[in-house]
C-alpha positions as a Python dict, from the first residue, in 0.01 Angstrom:
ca = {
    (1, 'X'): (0, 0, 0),
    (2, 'X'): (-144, -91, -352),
    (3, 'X'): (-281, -369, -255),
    (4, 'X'): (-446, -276, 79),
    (5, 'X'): (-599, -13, -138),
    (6, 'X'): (-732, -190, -385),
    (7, 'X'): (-871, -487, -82),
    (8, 'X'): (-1018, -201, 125),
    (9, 'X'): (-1217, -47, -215),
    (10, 'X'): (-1340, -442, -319),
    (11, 'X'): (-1418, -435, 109),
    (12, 'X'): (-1599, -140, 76),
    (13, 'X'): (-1848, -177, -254),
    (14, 'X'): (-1934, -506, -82),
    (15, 'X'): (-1932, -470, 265),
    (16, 'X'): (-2243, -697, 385),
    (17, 'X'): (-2164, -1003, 196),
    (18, 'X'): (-1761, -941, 279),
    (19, 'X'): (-1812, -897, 635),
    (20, 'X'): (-2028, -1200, 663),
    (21, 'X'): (-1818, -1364, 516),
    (22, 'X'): (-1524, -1309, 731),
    (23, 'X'): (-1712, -1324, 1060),
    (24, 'X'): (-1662, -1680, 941),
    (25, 'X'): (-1314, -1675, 849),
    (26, 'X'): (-1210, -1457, 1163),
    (27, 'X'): (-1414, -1710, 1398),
    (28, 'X'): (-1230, -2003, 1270),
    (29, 'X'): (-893, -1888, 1299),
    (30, 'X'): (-893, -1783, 1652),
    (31, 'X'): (-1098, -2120, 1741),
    (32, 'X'): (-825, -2298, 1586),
    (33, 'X'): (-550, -2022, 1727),
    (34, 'X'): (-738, -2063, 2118),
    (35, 'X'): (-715, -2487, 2061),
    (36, 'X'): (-371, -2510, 1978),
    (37, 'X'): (-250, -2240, 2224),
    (38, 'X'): (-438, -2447, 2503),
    (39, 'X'): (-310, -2719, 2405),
    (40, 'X'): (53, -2625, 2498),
    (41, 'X'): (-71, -2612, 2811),
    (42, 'X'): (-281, -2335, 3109),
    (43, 'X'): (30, -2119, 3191),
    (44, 'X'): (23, -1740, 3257),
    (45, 'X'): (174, -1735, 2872),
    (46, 'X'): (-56, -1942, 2679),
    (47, 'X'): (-353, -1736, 2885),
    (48, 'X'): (-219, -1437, 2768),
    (49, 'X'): (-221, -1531, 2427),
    (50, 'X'): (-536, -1673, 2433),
    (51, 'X'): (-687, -1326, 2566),
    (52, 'X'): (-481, -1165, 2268),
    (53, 'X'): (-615, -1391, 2039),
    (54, 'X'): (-1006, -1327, 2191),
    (55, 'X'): (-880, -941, 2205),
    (56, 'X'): (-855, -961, 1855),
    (57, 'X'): (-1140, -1194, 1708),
    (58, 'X'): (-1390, -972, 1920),
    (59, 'X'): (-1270, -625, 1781),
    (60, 'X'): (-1346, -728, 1447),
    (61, 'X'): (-1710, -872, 1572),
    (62, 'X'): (-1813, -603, 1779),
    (63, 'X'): (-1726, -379, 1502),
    (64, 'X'): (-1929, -512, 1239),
    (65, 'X'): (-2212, -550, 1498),
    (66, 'X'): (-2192, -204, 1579),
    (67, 'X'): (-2198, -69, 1268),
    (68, 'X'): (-1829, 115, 1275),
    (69, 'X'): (-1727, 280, 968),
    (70, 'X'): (-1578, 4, 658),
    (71, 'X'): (-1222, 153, 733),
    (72, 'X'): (-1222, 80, 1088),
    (73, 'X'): (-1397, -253, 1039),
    (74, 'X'): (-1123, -372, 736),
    (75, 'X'): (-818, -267, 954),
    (76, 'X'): (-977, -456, 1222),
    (77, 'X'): (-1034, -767, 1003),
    (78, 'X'): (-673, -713, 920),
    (79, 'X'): (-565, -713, 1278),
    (80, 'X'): (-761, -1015, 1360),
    (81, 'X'): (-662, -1233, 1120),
    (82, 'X'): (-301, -1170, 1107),
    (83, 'X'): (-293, -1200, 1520),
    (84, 'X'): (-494, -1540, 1471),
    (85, 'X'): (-227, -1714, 1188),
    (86, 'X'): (87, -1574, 1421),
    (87, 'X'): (2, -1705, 1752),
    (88, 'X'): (-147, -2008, 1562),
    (89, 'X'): (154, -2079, 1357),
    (90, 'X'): (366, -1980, 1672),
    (91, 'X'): (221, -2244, 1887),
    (92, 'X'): (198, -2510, 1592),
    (93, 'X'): (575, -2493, 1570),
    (94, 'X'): (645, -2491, 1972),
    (95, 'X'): (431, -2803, 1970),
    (96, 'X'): (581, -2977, 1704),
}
């Protein structure tokens, strides 16, 4: 909990240059999430996790374009992110 605290205060003081930042980093790990999960192939399960993996990329844009309070955006970064690396390392390892 220390340490989400003390990433959510750094988040907070610099919110503009963080969340452009990570619009970037949240962008490229759910193209590289979406690629590797279609490329295990166009079943009902690898759609599904390629709508969980837009579900998740999209909160975190649509909150930062909408303004949303730095708490709500963060956790939602957080979401994003750690949806992204599991589905991406998931599928990495059922592919190789």
């Amino acid at each position: 909990m220390r340490l989400y605290n003390t990433l959510y205060k750094d988040f907070d003081e610099l919110f503009v240059g963080y969340s452009a930042v990570a619009i970037i980093l949240t962008t490229c790990f759910g193209a590289a999430a979406a690629m590797v999960i279609l490329m295990n192939g166009h079943d009902f399960i690898q759609m599904f996790q390629l709508f969980l993996v837009l579900v998740g990329t999209l909160t975190y844009l649509v909150s930062v374009l909408a303004q949303m309070k730095s708490k709500f955006v963060f956790n939602s970064l957080i979401f994003s992110v750690l949806l992204s690396s599991i589905l991406l390392l998931m599928n990495v390892w059922m592919r190789y």
